[in-house]
C-alpha positions in Angstrom: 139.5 15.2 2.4 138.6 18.4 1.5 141.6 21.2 1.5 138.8 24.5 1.6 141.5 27.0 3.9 143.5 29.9 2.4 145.6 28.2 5.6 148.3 31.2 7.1 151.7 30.1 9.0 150.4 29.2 12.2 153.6 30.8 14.4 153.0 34.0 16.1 150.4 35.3 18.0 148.0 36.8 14.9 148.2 33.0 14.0 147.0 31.6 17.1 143.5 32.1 15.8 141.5 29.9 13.7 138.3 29.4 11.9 137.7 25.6 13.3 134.3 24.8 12.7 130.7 26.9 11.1 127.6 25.8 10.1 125.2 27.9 7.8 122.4 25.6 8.2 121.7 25.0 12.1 118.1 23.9 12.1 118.1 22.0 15.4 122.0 21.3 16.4 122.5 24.3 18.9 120.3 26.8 20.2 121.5 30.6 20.9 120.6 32.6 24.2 117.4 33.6 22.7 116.6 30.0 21.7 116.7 30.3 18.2 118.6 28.0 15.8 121.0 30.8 14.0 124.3 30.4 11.5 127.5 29.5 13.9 131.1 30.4 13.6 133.9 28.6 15.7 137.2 30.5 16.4 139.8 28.2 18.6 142.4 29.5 20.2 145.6 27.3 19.6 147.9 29.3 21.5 148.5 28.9 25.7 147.3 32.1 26.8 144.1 34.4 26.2 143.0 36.3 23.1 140.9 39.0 23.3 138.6 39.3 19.6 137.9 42.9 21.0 138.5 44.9 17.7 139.2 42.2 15.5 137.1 42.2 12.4 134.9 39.0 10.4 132.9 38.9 6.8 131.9 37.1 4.2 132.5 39.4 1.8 136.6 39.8 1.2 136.1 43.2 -0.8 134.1 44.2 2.5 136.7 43.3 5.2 135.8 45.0 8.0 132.2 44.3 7.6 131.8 43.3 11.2 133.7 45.2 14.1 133.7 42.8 17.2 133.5 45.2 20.3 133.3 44.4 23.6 133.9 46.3 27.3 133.9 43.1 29.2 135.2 39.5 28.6 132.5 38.1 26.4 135.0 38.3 23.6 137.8 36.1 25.2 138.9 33.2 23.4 140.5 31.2 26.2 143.6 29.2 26.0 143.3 25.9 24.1 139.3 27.4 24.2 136.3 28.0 21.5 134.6 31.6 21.2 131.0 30.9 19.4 130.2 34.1 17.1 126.4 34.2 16.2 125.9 34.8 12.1 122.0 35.7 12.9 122.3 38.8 11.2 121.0 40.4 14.5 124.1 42.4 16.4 121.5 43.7 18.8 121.6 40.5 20.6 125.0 40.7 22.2 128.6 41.2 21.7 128.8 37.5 19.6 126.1 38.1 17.8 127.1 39.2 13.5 125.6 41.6 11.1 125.2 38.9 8.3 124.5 35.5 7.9 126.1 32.6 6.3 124.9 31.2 2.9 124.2 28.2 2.7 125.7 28.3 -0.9 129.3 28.1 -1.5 130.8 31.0 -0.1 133.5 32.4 2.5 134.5 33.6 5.5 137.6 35.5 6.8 138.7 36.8 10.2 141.1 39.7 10.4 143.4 41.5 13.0 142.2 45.2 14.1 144.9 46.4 11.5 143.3 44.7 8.7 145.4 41.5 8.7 144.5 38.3 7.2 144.4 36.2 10.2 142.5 33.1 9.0 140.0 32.2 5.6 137.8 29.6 4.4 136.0 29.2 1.2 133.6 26.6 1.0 131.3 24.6 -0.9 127.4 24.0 -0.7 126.1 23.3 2.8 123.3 21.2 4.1 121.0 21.1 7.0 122.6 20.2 10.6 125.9 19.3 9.2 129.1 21.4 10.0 132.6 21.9 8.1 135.5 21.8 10.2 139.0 21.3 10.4 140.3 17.8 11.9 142.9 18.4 14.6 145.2 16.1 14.1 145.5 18.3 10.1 144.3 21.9 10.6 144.8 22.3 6.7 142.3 19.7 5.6 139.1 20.8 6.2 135.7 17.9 6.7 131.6 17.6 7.0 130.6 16.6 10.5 127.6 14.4 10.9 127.7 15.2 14.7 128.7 18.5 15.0 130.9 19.8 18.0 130.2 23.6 18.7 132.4 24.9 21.6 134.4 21.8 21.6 136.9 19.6 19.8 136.2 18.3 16.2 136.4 14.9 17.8 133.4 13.2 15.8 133.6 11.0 12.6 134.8 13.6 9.6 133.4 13.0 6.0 134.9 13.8 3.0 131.7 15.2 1.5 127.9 14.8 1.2 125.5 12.5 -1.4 122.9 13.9 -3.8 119.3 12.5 -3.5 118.2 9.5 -5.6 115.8 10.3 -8.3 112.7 8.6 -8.9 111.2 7.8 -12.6 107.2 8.9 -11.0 106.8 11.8 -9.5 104.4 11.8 -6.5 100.3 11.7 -7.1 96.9 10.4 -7.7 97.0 7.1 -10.3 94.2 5.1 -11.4 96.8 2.1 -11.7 99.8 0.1 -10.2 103.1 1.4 -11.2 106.2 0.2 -11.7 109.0 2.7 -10.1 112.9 3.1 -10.7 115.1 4.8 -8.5 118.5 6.3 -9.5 121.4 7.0 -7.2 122.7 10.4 -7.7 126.2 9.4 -8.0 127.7 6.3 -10.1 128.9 4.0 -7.5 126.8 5.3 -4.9 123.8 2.8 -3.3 120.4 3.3 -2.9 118.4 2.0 0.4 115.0 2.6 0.8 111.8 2.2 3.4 108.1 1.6 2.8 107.0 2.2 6.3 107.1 6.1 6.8 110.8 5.4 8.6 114.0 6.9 7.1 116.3 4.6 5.3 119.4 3.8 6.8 122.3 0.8 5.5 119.7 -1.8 7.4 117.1 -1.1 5.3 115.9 -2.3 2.0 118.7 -2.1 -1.0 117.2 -1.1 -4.0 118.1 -3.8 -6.9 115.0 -3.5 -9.5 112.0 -2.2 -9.8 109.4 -1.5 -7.4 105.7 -2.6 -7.5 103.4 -0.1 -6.7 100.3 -1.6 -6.2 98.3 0.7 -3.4 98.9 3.8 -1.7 102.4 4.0 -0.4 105.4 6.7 0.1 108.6 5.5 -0.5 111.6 7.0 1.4 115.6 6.8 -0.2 118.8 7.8 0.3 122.2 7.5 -1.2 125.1 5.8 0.9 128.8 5.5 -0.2 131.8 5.2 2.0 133.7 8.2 3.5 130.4 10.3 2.5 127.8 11.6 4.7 124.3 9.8 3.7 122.3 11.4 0.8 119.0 14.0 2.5 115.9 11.6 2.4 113.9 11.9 -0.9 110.1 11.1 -0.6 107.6 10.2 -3.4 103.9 9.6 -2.2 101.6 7.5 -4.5 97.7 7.7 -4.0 96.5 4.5 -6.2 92.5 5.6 -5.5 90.1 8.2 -7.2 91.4 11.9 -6.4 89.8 14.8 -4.7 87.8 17.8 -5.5 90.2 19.9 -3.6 93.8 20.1 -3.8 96.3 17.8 -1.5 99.1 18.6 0.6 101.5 15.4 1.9 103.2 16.0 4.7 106.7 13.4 4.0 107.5 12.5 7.9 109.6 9.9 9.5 106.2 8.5 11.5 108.6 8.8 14.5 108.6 12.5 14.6 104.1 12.6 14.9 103.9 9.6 16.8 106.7 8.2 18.3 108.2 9.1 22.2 109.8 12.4 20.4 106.6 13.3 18.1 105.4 16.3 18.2 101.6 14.4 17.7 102.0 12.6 20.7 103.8 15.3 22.5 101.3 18.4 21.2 101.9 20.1 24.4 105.6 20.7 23.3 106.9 23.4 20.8 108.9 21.1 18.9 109.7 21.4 15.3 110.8 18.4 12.4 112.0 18.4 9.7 109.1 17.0 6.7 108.8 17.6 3.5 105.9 19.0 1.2 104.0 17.8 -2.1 101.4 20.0 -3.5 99.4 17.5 -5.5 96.4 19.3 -7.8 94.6 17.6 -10.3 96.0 14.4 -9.7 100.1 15.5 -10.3 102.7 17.2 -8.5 102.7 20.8 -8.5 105.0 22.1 -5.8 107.5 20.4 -3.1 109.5 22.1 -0.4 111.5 21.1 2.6 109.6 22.3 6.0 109.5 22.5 9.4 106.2 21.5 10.9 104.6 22.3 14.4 101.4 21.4 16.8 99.8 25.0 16.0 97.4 26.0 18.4 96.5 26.6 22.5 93.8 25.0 24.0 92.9 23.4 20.9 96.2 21.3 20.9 94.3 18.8 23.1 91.8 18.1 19.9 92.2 14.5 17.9 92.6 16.3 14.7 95.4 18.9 15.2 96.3 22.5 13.7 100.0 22.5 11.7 102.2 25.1 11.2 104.6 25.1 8.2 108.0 26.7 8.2 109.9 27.4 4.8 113.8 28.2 5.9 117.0 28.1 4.2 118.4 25.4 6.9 115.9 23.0 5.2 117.1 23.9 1.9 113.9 26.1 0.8 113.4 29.0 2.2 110.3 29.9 1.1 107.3 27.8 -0.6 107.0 29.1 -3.9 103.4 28.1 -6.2 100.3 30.3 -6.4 98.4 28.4 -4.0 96.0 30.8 -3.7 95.4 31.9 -7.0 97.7 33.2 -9.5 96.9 36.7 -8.7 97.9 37.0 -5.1 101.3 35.6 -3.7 103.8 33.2 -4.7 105.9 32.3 -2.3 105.6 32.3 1.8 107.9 31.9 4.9 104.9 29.9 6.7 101.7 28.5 6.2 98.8 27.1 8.7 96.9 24.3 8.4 93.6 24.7 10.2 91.4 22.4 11.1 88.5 23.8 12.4 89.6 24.0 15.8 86.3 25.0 17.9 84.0 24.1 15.0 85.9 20.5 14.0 83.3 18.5 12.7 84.2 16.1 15.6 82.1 18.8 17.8 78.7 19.2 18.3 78.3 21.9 16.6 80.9 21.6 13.9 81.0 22.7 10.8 84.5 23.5 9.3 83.3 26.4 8.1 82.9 29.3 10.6 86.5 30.6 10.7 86.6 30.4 6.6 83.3 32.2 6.6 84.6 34.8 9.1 87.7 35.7 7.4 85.1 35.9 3.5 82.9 38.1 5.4 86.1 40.1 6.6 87.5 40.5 3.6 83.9 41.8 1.9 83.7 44.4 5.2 87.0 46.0 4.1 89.2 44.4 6.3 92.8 43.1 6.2 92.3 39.3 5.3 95.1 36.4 5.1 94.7 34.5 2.2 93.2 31.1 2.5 92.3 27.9 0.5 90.6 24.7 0.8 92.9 21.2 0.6 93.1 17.6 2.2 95.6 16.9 3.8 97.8 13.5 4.6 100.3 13.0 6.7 102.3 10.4 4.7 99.8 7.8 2.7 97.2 8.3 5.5 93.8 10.3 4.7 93.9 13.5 7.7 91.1 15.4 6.6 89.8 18.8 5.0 92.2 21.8 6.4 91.8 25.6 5.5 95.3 26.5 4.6 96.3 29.9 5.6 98.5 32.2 5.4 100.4 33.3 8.6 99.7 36.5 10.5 103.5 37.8 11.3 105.8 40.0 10.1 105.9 38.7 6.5 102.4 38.8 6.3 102.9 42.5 6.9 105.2 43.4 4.5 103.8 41.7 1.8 100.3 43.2 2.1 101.0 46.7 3.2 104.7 47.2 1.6 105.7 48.3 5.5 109.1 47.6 6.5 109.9 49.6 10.2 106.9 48.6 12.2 105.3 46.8 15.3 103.1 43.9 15.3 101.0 43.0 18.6 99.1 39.9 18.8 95.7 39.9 21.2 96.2 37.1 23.8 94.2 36.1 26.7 96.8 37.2 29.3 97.4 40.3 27.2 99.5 41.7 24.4 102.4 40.2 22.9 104.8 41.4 20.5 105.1 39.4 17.3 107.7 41.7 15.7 109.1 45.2 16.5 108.4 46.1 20.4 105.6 47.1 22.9 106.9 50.6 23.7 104.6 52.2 21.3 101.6 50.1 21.8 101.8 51.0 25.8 101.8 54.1 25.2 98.4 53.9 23.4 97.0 51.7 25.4 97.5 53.5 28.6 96.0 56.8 26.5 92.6 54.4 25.6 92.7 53.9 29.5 93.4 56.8 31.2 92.0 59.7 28.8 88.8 61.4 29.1 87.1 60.8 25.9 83.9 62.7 26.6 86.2 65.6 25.7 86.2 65.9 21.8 89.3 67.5 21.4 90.8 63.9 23.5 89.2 61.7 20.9 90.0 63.5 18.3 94.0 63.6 19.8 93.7 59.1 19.9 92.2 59.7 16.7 95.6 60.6 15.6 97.5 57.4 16.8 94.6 55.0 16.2 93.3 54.2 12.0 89.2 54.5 14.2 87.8 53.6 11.1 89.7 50.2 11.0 88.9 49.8 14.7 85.3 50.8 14.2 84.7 48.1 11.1 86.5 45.3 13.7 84.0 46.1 16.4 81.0 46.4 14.2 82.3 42.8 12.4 82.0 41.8 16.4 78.7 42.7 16.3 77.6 41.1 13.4 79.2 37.4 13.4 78.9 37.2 17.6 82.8 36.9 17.3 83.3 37.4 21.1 86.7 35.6 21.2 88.4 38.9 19.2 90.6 39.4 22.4 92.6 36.3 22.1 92.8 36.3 18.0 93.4 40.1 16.8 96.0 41.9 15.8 97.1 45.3 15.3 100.0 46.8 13.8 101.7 50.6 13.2 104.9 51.9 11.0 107.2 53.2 13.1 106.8 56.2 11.8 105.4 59.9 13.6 101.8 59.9 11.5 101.1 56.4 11.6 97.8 54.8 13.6 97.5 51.5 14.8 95.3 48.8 12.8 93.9 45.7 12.6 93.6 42.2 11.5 91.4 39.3 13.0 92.5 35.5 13.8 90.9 32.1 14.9 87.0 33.0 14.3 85.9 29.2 14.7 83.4 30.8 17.7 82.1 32.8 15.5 78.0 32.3 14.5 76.7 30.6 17.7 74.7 32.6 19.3 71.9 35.1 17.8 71.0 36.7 21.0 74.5 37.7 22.2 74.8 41.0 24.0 78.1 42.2 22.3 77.4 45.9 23.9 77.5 44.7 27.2 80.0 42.3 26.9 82.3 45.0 26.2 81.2 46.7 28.9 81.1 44.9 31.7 84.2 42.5 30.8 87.4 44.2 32.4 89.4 41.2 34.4 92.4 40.0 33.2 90.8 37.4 30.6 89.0 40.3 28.8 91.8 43.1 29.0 91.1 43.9 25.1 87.8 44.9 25.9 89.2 47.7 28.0 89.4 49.5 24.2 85.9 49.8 23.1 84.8 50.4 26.9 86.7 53.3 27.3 86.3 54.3 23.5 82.1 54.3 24.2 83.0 57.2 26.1 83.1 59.4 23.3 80.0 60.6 21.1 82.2 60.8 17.8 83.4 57.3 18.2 79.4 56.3 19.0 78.7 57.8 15.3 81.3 56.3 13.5 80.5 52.5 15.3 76.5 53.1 14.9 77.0 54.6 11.4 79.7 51.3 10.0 77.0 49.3 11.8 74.4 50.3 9.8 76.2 49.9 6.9 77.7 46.8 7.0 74.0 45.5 8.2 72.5 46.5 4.7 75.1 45.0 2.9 78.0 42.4 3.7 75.5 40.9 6.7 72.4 41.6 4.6 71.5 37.8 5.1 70.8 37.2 1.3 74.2 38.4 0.8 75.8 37.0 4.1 74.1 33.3 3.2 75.3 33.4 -0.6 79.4 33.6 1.0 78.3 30.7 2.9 76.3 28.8 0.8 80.0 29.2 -1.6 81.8 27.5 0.6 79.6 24.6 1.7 79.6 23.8 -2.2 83.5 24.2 -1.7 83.6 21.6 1.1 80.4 19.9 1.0 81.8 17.2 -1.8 84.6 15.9 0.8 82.7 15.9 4.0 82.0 12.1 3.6 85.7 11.3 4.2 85.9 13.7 6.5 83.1 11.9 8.6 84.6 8.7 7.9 87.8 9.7 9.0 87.0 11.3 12.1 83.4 11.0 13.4 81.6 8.5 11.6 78.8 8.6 13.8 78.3 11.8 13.5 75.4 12.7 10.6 74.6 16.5 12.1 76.8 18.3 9.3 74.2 19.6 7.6 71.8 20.5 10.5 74.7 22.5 11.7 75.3 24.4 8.9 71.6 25.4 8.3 72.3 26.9 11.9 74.5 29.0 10.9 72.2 30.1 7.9 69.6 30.8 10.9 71.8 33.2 12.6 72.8 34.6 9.4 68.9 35.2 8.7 68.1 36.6 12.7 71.1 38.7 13.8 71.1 41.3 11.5 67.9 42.4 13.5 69.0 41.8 17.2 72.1 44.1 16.2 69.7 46.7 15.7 67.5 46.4 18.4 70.8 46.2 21.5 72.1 49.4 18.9 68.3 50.8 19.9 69.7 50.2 23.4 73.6 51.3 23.2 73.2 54.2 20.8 70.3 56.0 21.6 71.1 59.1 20.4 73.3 58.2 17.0 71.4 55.7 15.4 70.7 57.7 12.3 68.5 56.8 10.1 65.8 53.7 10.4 68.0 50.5 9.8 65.8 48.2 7.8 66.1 44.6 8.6 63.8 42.4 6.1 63.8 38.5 6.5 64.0 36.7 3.3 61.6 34.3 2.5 62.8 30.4 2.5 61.6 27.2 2.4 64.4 24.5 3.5 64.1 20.8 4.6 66.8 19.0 6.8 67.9 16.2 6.6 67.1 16.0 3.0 67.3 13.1 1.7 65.8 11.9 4.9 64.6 8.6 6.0 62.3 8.2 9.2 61.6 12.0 9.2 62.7 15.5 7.7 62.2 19.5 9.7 60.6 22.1 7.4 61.4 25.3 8.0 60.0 28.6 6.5 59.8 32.3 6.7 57.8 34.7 5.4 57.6 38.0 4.4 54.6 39.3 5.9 51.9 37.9 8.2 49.2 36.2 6.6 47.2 32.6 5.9 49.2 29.9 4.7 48.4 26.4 3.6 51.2 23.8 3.8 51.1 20.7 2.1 53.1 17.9 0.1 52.9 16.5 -3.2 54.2 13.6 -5.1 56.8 14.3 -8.1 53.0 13.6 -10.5 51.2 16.6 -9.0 49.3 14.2 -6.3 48.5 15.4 -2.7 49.8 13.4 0.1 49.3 15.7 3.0 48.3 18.7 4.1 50.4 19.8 7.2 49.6 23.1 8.3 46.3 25.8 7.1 45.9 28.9 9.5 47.8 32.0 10.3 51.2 32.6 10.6 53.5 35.7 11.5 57.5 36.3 9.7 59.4 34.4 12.7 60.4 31.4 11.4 58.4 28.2 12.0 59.3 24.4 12.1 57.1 21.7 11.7 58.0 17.6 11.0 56.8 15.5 8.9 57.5 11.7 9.1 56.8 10.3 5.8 52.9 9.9 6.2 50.2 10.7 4.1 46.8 11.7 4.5 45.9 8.3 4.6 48.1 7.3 7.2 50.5 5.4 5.7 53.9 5.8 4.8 54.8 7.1 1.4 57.8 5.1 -0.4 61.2 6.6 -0.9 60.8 8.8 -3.8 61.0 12.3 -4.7 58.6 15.1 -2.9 57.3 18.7 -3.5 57.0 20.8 -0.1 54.4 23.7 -1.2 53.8 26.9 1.0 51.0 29.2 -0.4 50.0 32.2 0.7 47.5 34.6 -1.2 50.5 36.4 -3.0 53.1 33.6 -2.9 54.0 30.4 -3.9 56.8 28.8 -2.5 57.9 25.2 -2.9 61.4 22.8 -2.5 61.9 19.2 -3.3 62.4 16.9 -1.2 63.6 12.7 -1.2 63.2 9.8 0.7 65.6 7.1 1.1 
C-alpha cells in the first residue's frame, strides 16, 4: 500500500480531523450544486462530537498556508460526528462556503489542512492522479493511504483499495491510412503486467482477448488495450485506428469510443436529447499518419438539429481526461495551437441529407464574415469516423465561449451573451450589464441625436451596423438564435459581435430583411427588438445604408462573393461521393444545389438595393451599382438524359444559342431572338438538329451576341 500522509498523533481534538479521501480528476464521479464535475476534498471527523472548519485554513501550497480561510455564519461548515464535510477545489469561492480558491493538480502534489492558529492538523503528498479515481485512506489503517476504483465521496472508504494504477500498453504502428496489412505488437507498460485487448469498439476487460503474438491487420480496424496486474487498478484504454484503404483529400479526425457510449442504452447517439458527456479519445490523421491525439469529452451538439441522422459533436479538452487542451495547428500554423473545445459541424440545416443541402452555407457565411470585417472562429474542413466507420465531411470549428474570447481579443474581465430563441443567455460573466443596454435600445427615444449618440457610447454601432448589413446580404434571418455579443467589464467599453449557425443562410433572394426586423417583436424574435428600435435614428440609418453599400460593391460583389464559394466547393467537392454514399445515396442534387446558391449570390446584391430604395429613402447616398456578370453554366454536367443551360448577360440584345461537337460541327441550334440581362434557362436533351440523339462525348455550348462570345463544355455520359 501506498504510505502518502505526513500522518499527526491522532489524540486530541486538533487531531480529530482528517484528510480521508480527494480526487483531482472528477470527470463524471460526483456532481457539485451547480452540476459541474469539480476537484473534491474529504475531511472526516473521527471524533464523537461536532467540529466546526469555521476559520480553519486548507492549501496546496505549504509555503502558502493560509491560502484558503474557510468562513462560515451558519452550519455549512460542520463536520458531524463520525461525519464527511465535502470542500469544493473548483477554484471558484463565489459558489458557497465549501467551495476553494484553487484547484488540485492532477500531478503529484499536496494538500494540508491547518487549525485557525496555523497548526498542522493533517497532510498529504501524493503522486500522479488519473481520471475518476480517488486516493484515500483505508479505515481499518488511516496511515496507509490507496486508489479507489469506486470512489466514496461523503461516505466510508468501503470499496476495493489498490495499491496503485498501470501505464498504457504501447503499440509498434501508430494509427493511420496504409496501403497494406500490418503486423502489430503491443507492449505492456510494466514487466509482469498483461495486456488484454478488443477488436469490436468495446473496452478490454480480463474476459477479453490476451494478447500473446502478433496481430494481423488485414482491413480497417481499431484496436483497444489495457494493462491488468493484481492489486493494480487496470491500465486507461489505449486506441490505435488503422484505415487499410486509399486516404482523403482532407484531414481525419477518429473519434476512439467504447460503441456503448454512441449507441448503446447510455449513448449519447441514441440518447441525443440528453446532455451527456464520454469520455473518447482523439487522432488527428493528415496525410495518411498521425499528427495529434488527445483524451476528450464528446457531446450531441446542437437544438433542434439533434433530431438529424448525422449529428453535430462537441469536443472538450480537460485536465480530468489527462489533456487539457488539444494542442496542433489545425487551422494553419499561423493561427492557434491549442483549444479547450472544438465543434464538429455537420451542416445542420443544409446537411446534404436535405433538399436543399449543400454543406457549405454555414462555411460560406462565416468566409464572407471574416472578408466583411467581422469577428470569425476559425474553421477547417475534415472527415470524420467515429471508430473504423466512415461519418462524413464536418466543418470543424472552433467554439464561441469564453476562451474564444480571450484568445482573439486578449480580454480577460468581460461578459459574453449568446442570442437564443427565448432570449439572452449568459455564456460567461453576467447579464446585469447587458440589461441595462437592452432596456436603453428599448425604451430610449432615438429620434433624438444626442440619445443615439449617448447608446453610441455603450454599443461598438459599427460592429452592429456590419452584422445587420451581413443580414442583409446572405438572407441570414436566423441571427437571433446564433449571435453573440460581448463587452470588457470595463467603464468605456461597447458591446460587440460575433455570428453562429449560418446553415439558413442563402435561400431566399427575395427576403424582406427590413421588414422582418420590423414587424417581428414576439417572444421568438426578441433580438429584432435592436435594429427596430435602432431604425429610429437617422445617424444609425447612414451608418447601415452607407456599410450597405459598401459591403455590396465589394465582399457581396457576386464575382467576388461566387470566387469564396466556388473555393470551397473545390475544398469539399472531391469527398462528396462518400458523403452521398454514406448518407443519401439517392440523392444526386449536390450540384444543382450549390449553383443555387451561386444564383442568389448573382441576384441579391440588387434586391438589397431596391428594399434599401424602400427603408432608406433619404440616406442612400450615392447610386449603388449592381452589374450582373455574364455566365454560361450547365447542370448536371456530365449529364445523361438531359442537362439546364443557364446564362446572363450584360446587356439586352440578339443572341444565338447553339451546340457544337468537340470538331467544330453544329448539332443544334437552340435559341435565336432577343433576350434582356435576367437570367434565362433553357434544356437541352441530347438531340440534334436531325433529331436524334448525339453519343456520349464531349460538347461546346456557344452564346453569341454581336459583341460577345461566350462558350462552356459540356459531356455526356
Amino acid at each position: 500500500m501506498l504510505a502518502l500522509s505526513n500522518l499527526n498523533d491522532f489524540k486530541g481534538n486538533a487531531q480529530s480531523l482528517l484528510i480521508s479521501e480527494f480526487q483531482a480528476r472528477n470527470a463524471f464521479t460526483i456532481a457539485d450544486n451547480f452540476q459541474e464535475y469539480d476537484d473534491w476534498i474529504e475531511i472526516a471527523n473521527i471524533s464523537n462530537q461536532d467540529v466546526n472548519l469555521n476559520g480553519y485554513y486548507i492549501t496546496d501550497d505549504m509555503d502558502r498556508k493560509s491560502r484558503f480561510l474557510l468562513l462560515s455564519t451558519g452550519n455549512e461548515l460542520i463536520v458531524p460526528p463520525g461525519g464527511y464535510l465535502i470542500l469544493w477545489a473548483d477554484d471558484d469561492n463565489n459558489q458557497g462556503y465549501n467551495h476553494l480558491n484553487f484547484n488540485i493538480s492532477g500531478k503529484p502534489g499536496l494538500i494540508a489542512l491547518f487549525s485557525p492558529s496555523l497548526q498542522l492538523i493533517d497532510s498529504v503528498n501524493y503522486v500522479q492522479q488519473y481520471m475518476d479515481i480517488s486516493m484515500g485512506r483505508i479505515p481499518e489503517s488511516p496511515y496507509t493511504w490507496s486508489y479507489f476504483l469506486v470512489p466514496t465521496p461523503g461516505g466510508k472508504n468501503s470499496t476495493q483499495p489498490f495499491r496503485g494504477v498501470l501505464g498504457a500498453p504501447g503499440f509498434n504502428i501508430k494509427s493511420g491510412f496504409y496501403n497494406a496489412p500490418i503486423n502489430l505488437t503491443i507492449s505492456p507498460s510494466g514487466l509482469h503486467d498483461s495486456v488484454y485487448y478488443t477488436l469490436n469498439n468495446t473496452t478490454p476487460t480480463d474476459q477479453s482477448w490476451f494478447y500473446q503474438r502478433a496481430l494481423a491487420v488485414e482491413k480497417s480496424k481499431v484496436i483497444n488495450a489495457i494493462d491488468k496486474k493484481s492489486g493494480f487498478i487496470s491500465s486507461n484504454v489505449t486506441s490505435q485506428v488503422y484505415f487499410l484503404r486509399p486516404s482523403f483529400s482532407l484531414p481525419v479526425i477518429a473519434v476512439l469510443i467504447d460503441s456503448l457510449n454512441l449507441f448503446g442504452p447510455k449513448g449519447i447517439y441514441t440518447n441525443y436529447d440528453k446532455p451527456w458527456e464520454k469520455f473518447c479519445q482523439i487522432n488527428y490523421i493528415a496525410n495518411e499518419t498521425l499528427t495529434a491525439k488527445a483524451n476528450a469529452g464528446i457531446r450531441i451538439q446542437g437544438a433542434s438539429s439533434t433530431f438529424m441522422p448525422k449529428k453535430a459533436f462537441r469536443l472538450f479538452f480537460r485536465s480530468d481526461y489527462g489533456d487539457s487542451k488539444f494542442v496542433y495547428p489545425i487551422f494553419g500554423v499561423s493561427n492557434a495551437t491549442s483549444f479547450d473545445k472544438l465543434v464538429l459541424k455537420p451542416g445542420y440545416d443544409d446537411d446534404i441529407t436535405t433538399e436543399t443541402g449543400t454543406l457549405l452555407r454555414d462555411a460560406l457565411a462565416l468566409e464572407l464574415w471574416k472578408k466583411s470585417g467581422g469577428l470569425p472562429q476559425l474553421s477547417s474542413w475534415v472527415i470524420l469516423y467515429l471508430n473504423n466507420r466512415y461519418w462524413g465531411i464536418y466543418n470543424l470549428r472552433e467554439s464561441i465561449d469564453e476562451y474564444f474570447i480571450k484568445e482573439h481579443t486578449n480580454l480577460v474581465d468581460f461578459d459574453l451573451v449568446w442570442f437564443r430563441n427565448e432570449g439572452p443567455e449568459s455564456v460567461y460573466g453576467s447579464l446585469v450589464n447587458w440589461n441595462m443596454m437592452y432596456d436603453l435600445v428599448r425604451n430610449t427615444d432615438l429620434t433624438t441625436p444626442e440619445n443615439y449618440q449617448n447608446l453610441a457610447e455603450i454599443i461598438d454601432m459599427d460592429a452592429l451596423v456590419n452584422l445587420m448589413a451581413f443580414i442583409q446580404c446572405t438572407v441570414y434571418y436566423s441571427w437571433g438564435w446564433g449571435v453573440s455579443m460581448f463587452r470588457e467589464n470595463s467603464v468605456s467599453a461597447r458591446w460587440s459581435v460575433s455570428i453562429w449557425d449560418a446553415d439558413r443562410a442563402f435561400n431566399n433572394p427575395a427576403w424582406n430583411g427590413f421588414q422582418e426586423a420590423m414587424d417581428k417583436t414576439n417572444d421568438l424574435y426578441w433580438a429584432n427588438n435592436i435594429p427596430k428600435h435602432l431604425m429610429a435614428s437617422s445617424a444609425f440609418k447612414q451608418k447601415y445604408a452607407n456599410r450597405l453599400h459598401e459591403l455590396l460593391q465589394t465582399v457581396f460583389k457576386p464575382e467576388n462573393a461566387i470566387a469564396v464559394l466556388d473555393s470551397l466547393v473545390n475544398i469539399v467537392s472531391p469527398e462528396i461521393a462518400d458523403e452521398l454514399t454514406r448518407w443519401a445515396p439517392d440523392n444526386d442534387n449536390w450540384e444543382y444545389n450549390v449553383e443555387k446558391i451561386r444564383e442568389f449570390l448573382r441576384r441579391r446584391p440588387a434586391v438589397v438595393y431596391d428594399l434599401m430604395k424602400d427603408y432608406l429613402p433619404l440616406v442612400t447616398g450615392s447610386e449603388i451599382s449592381i452589374t450582373q456578370p455574364c455566365y454560361i453554366r450547365a447542370f448536371p454536367n456530365p449529364f445523361n438524359d438531359q442537362t439546364s443551360i443557364s446564362f446572363c448577360l450584360k446587356t439586352k440584345g440578339k443572341v444565338d444559342i447553339s451546340v457544337y461537337d468537340q470538331d467544330g460541327r453544329l448539332i443544334k441550334n437552340m435559341f435565336s431572338g432577343i433576350v434582356n440581362t435576367e437570367e434565362k434557362t433553357m434544356i437541352w436533351d441530347g438531340d440534334s438538329n436531325d433529331g436524334p440523339q448525339v453519343p456520349p462525348g464531349l460538347y461546346i455550348i456557344r452564346i453569341t451576341t454581336p459583341d460577345e462570345l461566350y462558350h462552356t463544355k459540356i459531356l455526356r455520359r
